[in-house]
C-alpha atoms as one frame of an Amber mdcrd trajectory, in Angstrom:
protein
 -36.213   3.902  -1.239 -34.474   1.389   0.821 -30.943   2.633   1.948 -27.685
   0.255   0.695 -26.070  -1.669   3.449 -22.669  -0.893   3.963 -20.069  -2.728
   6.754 -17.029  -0.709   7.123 -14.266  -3.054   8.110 -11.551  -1.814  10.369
  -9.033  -1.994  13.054  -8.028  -5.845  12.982  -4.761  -7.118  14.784  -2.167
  -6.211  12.679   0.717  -4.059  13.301  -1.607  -0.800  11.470  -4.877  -1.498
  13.726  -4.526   2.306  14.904  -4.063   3.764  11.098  -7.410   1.587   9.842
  -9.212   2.855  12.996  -8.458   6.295  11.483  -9.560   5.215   7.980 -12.304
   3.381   8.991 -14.105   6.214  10.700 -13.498   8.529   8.195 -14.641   6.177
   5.447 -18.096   5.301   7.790 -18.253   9.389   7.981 -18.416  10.041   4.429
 -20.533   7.046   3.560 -23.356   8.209   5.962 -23.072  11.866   4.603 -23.338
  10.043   1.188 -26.477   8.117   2.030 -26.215   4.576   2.695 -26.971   2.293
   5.619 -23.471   2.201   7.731 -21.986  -0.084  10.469 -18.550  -0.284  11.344
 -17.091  -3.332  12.452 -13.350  -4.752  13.730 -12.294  -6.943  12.183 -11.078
  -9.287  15.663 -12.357 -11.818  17.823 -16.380 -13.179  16.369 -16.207 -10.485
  14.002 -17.060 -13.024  11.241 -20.241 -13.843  12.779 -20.956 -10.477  13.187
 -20.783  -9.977   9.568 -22.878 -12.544   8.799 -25.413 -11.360  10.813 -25.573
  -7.653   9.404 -26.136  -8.907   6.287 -24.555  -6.007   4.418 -24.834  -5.163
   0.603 -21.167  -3.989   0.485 -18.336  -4.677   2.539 -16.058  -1.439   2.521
 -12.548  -2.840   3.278 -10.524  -0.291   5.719  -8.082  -2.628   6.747  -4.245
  -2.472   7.059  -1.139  -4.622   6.817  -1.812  -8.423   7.342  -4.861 -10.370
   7.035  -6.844  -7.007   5.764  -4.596  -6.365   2.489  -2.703  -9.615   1.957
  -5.684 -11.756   0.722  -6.805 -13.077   3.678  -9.919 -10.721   4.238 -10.678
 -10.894   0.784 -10.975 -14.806   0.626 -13.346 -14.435   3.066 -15.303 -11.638
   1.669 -15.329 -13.875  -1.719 -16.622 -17.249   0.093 -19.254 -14.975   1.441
 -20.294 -13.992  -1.681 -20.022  -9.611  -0.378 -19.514  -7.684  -2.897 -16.273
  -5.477  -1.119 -13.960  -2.653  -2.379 -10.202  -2.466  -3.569  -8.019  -5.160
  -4.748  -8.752  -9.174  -4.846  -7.611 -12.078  -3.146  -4.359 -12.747  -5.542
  -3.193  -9.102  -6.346  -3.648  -8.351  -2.663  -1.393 -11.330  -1.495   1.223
 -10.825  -4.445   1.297  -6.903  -3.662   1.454  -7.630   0.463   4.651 -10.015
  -0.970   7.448  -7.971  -1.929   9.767 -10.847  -2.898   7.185 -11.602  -5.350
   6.278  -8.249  -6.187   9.953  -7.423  -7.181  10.160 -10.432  -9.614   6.588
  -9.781 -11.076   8.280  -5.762 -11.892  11.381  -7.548 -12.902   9.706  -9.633
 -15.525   7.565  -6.504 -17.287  11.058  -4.242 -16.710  10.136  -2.175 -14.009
  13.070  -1.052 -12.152  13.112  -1.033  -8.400  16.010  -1.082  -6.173  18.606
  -3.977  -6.058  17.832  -6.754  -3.169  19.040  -9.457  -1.232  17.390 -12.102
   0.683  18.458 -12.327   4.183  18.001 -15.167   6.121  20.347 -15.067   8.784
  22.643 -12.697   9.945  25.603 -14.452   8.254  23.923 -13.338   4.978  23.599
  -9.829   5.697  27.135  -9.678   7.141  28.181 -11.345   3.354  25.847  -8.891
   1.017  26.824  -7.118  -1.629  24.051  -4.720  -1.742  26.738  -2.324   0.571
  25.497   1.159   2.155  23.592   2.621   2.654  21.105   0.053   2.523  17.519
  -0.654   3.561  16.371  -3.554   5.703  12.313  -4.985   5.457  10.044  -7.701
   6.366   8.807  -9.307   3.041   5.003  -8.705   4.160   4.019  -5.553   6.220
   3.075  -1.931   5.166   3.387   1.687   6.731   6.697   1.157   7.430   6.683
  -1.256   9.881   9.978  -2.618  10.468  11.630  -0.639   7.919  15.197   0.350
   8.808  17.955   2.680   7.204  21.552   1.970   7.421  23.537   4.761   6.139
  27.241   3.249   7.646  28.291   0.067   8.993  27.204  -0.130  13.142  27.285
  -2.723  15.570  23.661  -1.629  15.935  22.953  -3.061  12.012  23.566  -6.555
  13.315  21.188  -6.599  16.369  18.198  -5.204  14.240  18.727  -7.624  12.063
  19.014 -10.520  14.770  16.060  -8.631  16.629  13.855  -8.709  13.306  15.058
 -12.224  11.948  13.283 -13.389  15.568   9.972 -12.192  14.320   9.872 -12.572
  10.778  11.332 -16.012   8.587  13.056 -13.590   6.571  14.314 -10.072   5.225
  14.491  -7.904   2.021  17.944  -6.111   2.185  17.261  -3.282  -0.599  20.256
  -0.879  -2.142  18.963   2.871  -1.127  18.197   4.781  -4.081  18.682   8.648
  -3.260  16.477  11.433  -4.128  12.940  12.293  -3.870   9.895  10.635  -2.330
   7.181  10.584  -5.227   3.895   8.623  -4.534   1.136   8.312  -6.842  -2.421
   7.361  -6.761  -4.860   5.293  -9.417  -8.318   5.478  -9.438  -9.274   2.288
 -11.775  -7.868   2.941 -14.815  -6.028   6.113 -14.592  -3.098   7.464 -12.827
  -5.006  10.448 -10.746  -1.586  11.975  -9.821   1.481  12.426  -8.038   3.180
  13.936  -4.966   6.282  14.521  -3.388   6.933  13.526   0.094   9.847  15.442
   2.351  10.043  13.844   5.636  12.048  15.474   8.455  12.857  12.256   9.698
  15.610  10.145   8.411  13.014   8.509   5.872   9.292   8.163   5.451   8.505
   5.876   8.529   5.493   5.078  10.315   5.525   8.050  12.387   6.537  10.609
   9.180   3.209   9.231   7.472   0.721   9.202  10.175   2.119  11.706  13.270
   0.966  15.339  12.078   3.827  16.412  15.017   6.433  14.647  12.656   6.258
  17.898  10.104   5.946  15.970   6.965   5.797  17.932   4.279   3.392  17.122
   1.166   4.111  18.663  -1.992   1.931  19.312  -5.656   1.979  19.293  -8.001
   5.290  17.571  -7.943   7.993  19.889  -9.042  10.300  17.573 -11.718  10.928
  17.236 -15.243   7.241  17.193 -17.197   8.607  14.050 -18.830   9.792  11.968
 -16.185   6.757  12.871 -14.114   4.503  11.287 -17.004   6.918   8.297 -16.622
   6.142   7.639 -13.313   2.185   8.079 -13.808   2.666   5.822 -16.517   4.277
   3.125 -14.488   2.475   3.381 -11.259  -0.250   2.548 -13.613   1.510  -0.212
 -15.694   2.011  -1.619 -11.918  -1.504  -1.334 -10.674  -2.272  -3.312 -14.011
   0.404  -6.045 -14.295  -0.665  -7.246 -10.608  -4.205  -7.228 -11.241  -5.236
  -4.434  -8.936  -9.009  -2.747  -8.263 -10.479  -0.127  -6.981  -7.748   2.741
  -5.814  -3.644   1.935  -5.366  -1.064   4.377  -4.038   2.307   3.149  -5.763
   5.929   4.766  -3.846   8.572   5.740  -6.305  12.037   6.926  -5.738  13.130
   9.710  -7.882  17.142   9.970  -8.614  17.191  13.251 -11.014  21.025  12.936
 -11.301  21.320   9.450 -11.964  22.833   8.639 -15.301  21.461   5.076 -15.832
  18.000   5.300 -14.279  15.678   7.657 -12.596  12.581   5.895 -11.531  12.319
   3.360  -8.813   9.430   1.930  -8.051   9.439   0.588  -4.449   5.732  -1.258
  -4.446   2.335  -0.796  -4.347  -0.267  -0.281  -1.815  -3.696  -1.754  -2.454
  -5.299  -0.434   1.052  -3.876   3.063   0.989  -4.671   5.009   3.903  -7.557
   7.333   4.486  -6.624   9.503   7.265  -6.396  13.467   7.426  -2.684  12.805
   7.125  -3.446  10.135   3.919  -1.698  10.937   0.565  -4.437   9.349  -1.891
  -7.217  11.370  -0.550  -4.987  14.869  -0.686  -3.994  13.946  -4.338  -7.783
  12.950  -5.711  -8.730  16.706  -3.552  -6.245  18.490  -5.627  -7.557  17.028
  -9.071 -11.176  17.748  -8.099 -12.119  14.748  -6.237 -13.643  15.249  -2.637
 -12.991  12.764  -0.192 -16.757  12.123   0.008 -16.399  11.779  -3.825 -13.935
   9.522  -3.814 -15.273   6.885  -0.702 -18.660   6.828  -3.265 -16.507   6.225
  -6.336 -14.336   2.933  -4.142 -18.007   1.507  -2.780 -19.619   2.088  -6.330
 -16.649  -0.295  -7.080 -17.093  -3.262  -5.142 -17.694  -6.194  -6.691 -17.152
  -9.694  -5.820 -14.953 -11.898  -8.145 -12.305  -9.578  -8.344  -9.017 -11.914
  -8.658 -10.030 -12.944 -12.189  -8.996 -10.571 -13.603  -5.186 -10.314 -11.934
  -5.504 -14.323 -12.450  -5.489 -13.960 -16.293  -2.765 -11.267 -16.352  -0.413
 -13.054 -14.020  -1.128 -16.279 -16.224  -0.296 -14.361 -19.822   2.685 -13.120
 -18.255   3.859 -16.919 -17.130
């Protein structure tokens, strides 16, 4: 029987190229133990022609941050007519967008943190969000260019000036306090959570991906049964309400003592990492799922058309 043909695409130019290295061979790994035909490919330079050329059945998408999860790759992927894996062109790009991501949650009453556009520094020097605060680009993941001011600095204004330099603008988030909960869906259902205690000041780049940064992962996660069911429940009301496919890893902030509301949801990850150090993989492990498992059950999954369906959700909610 002839074996399936499977690209893995990886690497890429954005700001995560290292992390979807990482993925990408792990995902190629498993996929050969598995059974199927396997090349990997980075996603730079002629890589399109490249793809062409392989002719593969699937397209297994290992890409990070911009042009792999915001849309762009999936476009492509679409006009191609490969069937690929995880979310489509429009919940990827609305999901990438946290702007629009944060209205989207405000509309079906999903809390997430109070924000503030910031467009210049004469903005952020007039917000009312107050510290300690949380400064973002509107369209990268892992961290990138995530910053935590817990008191007024000098400092606070040159990031911003520094950052404002490379992207058009910035999300300027209230911090929520409390607990790092992330948890992962698997199509329809809300796999699990787990709790996330960086040593660093927060959950950056390095505290996901550095094994020397000492993160520690906890589950099950150790709260209140019903407030942990509330977060499954909306990490999967999010992976819904934008459309998604295929597996999500939504970030929550938990506030135990807060009198108004708990649960902050801070977005959702359609491209969530498969690394040694990757949450989604160590949560599907601890419910039974093998990461060999779990690689089968995202390529079983590709299809192609997969925006119609966050199309006709976004449209019923507008």
């Amino acid at each position: 029987m002839k074996k399936e043909k499977v690209t893995v695409l990886m690497g890429g130019m954005s700001a995560e190229r290292d992390v979807s290295l990482d993925s990408g061979k792990a995902c190629a790994k498993a996929l050969v133990e598995i059974g199927f035909d396997v090349t990997t490919l980075d996603a730079k330079d002629d890589f399109i022609e490249k793809l062409i050329k392989n002719k593969p059945d699937k397209v297994f998408n290992a890409l990070h941050g911009r042009f792999g999860e915001d849309g762009s790759i999936q476009g492509l992927l679409e006009h191609l007519k490969i069937p690929y894996t995880h979310s489509g062109i429009l919940s990827s790009a609305i999901a990438m967008d946290k702007l629009t991501s944060k209205r989207i949650f405000k509309d079906a009453k999903i809390s997430s943190p109070e924000y503030e556009v910031i467009k210049s520094l004469e903005d952020f020097k007039s917000s009312k969000i107050g510290y300690p605060c949380v400064v973002k680009p509107n369209n990268e993941g892992s961290s990138v260019g995530v910053y935590v001011f817990n008191e007024p600095k000098k400092s606070d204004e040159d990031t911003i000036v520094t950052l404002l330099k490379k992207y058009n603008f910035l999300i300027l988030e209230k911090y929520i306090p409390g607990r790092e909960i992330q948890v992962a869906v698997m199509g329809s259902k809300a796999l699990g959570g787990i709790e996330i205690v960086p040593t660093r000041s927060f959950y950056d780049y390095e505290a996901k991906y550095s094994a020397n940064a000492k993160t520690q992962h906890i589950i099950p996660v150790k709260i209140n049964e019903g407030d942990y069911k509330k977060i499954l429940d909306i990490a999967l009301q999010a992976h819904n309400i934008l459309g998604c496919r295929g597996v999500t890893r939504s970030d929550f902030r938990y506030n135990e003592s807060d009198k108004v509301n708990k649960i902050y949801i801070l977005e959702v990850n359609t491209q969530p990492g498969m690394t040694s150090l990757s949450l989604v993989p160590e949560i599907a492990n601890y419910y039974g799922i093998s990461f060999n498992e779990l690689v089968k059950w995202i390529i079983n999954d590709a299809s192609i058309n997969r925006w119609s369906k966050q199309r006709d959700i976004f449209f019923s909610l507008y």
